[in-house]
C-alpha positions in Angstrom: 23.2 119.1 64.5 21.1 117.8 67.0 21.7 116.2 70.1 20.5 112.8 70.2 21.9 110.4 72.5 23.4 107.4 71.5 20.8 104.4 70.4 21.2 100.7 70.3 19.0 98.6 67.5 18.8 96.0 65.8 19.2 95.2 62.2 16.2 93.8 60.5 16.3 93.6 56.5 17.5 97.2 56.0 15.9 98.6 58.5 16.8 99.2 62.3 14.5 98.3 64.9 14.3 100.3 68.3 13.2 98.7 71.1 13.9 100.5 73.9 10.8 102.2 75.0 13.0 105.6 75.9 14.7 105.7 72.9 11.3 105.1 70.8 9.9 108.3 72.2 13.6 110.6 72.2 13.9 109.7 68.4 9.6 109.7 67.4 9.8 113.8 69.0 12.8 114.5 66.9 10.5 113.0 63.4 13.0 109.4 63.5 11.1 106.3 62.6 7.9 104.8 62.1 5.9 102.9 65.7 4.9 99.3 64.8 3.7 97.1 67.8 6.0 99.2 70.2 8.7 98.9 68.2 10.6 101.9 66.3 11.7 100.8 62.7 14.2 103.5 61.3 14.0 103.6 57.4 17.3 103.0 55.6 18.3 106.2 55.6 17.3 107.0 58.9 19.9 104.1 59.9 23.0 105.4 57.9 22.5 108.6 59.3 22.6 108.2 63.2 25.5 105.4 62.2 27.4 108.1 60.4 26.7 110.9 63.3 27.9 107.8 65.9 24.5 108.1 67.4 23.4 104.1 66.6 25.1 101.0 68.0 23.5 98.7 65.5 23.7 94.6 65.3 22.5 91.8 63.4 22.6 88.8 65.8 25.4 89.5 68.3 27.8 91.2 65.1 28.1 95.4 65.0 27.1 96.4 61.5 29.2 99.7 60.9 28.2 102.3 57.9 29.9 101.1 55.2 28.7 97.7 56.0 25.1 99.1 56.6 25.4 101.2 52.9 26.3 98.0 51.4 23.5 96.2 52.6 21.1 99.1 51.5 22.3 99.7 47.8 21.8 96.0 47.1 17.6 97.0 47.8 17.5 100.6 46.7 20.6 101.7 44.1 19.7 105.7 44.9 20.7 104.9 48.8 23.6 107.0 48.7 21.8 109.9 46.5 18.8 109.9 49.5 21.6 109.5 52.5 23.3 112.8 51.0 20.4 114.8 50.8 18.7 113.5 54.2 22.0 114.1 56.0 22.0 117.6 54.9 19.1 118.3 55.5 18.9 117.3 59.5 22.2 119.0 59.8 20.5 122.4 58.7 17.7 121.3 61.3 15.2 119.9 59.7 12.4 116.8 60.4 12.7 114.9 57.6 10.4 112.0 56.6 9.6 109.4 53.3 8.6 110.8 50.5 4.6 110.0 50.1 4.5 109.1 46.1 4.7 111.3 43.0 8.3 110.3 42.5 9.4 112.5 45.7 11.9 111.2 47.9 11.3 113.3 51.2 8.7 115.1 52.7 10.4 117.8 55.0 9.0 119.9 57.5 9.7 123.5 58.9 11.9 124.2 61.6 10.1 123.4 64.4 6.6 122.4 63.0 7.0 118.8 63.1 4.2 117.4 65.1 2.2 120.3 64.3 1.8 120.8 60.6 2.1 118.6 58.0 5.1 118.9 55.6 5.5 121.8 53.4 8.1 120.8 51.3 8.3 117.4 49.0 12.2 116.9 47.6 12.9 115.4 44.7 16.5 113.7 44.5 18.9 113.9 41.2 22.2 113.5 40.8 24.4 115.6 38.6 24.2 114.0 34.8 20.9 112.5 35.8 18.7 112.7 33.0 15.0 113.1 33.7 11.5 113.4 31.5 10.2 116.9 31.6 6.4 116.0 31.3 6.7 113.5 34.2 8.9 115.9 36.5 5.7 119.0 35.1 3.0 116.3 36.2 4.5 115.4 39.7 5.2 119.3 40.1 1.5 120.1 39.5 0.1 117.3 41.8 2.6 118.1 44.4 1.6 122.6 44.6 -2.6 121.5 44.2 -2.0 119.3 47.3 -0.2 123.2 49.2 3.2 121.7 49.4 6.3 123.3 47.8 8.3 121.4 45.0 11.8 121.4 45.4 14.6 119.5 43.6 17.8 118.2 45.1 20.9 118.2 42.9 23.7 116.0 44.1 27.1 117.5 42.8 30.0 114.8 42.0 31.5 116.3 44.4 28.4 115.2 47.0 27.1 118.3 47.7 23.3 119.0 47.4 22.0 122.2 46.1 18.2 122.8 46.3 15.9 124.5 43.4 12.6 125.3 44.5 9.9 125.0 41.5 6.7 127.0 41.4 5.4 126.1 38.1 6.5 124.8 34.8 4.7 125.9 31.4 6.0 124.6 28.1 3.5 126.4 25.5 5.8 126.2 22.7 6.5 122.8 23.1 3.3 120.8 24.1 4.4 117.8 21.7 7.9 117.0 23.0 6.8 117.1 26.9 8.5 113.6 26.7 11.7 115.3 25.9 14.5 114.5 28.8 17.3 117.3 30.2 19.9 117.2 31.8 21.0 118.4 35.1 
């Protein structure tokens, strides 16, 4: 994993918010955050994940909101927190930049080791949890938008036991079965 030293913030709706101008530009070369008037706001799971690595000090008012608490507050707004914290943390413990997903469903846009800053993302992840059921023609739709704009498809498959596994998609062709596109599997 890497080093980042420890932060403090505070806790604005589910968001942390980063004031100190040293901090701001540690975590904006290491692909944290979004800038706003001089201010660094972490996404949600931006926030569980430098509270779970101990790298965040983070308080609402004068009170230290811990991860649980923080996870709590998050799943109340988004009921797939948990599913985007697993496969975020993953993936920036294997090293890579990862930032919000930019529509067509995806949850993540994630860069190549060390291109962050230089290219844009090549990767967009999808997130599903095991049992998940899913439409095949919207998943074939986002899949096609997603390779014509040069970025690879993956899918991120939460196991019950929490771990991710990743399936990269090229391309998805259903000749046979044109009609029943609206069809759902199951992970």
């Amino acid at each position: 994993m890497e080093e980042t030293p420890v932060v403090e913030g505070q806790l604005i709706f589910d968001q942390a918010c980063i004031t100190n101008k040293n901090m701001i530009h540690e975590l904006e070369l290491k692909g944290y955050g979004d800038l706003e008037n001089e201010k660094l706001f972490l996404k949600s799971f931006e926030t569980l994940f430098l509270l779970y690595s101990d790298k965040l000090i983070l308080k609402k008012s004068k009170k230290k909101i811990d991860f649980d608490t923080m996870m709590g507050i998050c799943q109340k707004q988004d009921d797939q927190t948990l599913t985007k914290f697993l496969i975020y943390r993953d993936l920036r413990n294997r090293g890579y930049v990862v930032k919000d997903g930019f529509g067509f469903g995806s949850d993540f846009r994630v860069y190549e080791r060390g291109q962050f800053g230089e290219k844009g993302a090549k990767f967009l992840i999808f997130g599903l949890n095991e049992g998940q059921q899913e439409k095949m023609g919207n998943l074939q739709k986002k899949i096609e938008q997603i390779t014509q704009m040069g970025k690879e498809p993956v899918i991120a498959v939460i196991e019950r036991r929490g771990e991710v596994i990743y399936y990269k998609i090229n391309r998805m062709d259903f000749l046979e079965n044109k009609s029943r596109l609206e069809e759902s599997f199951q992970i």
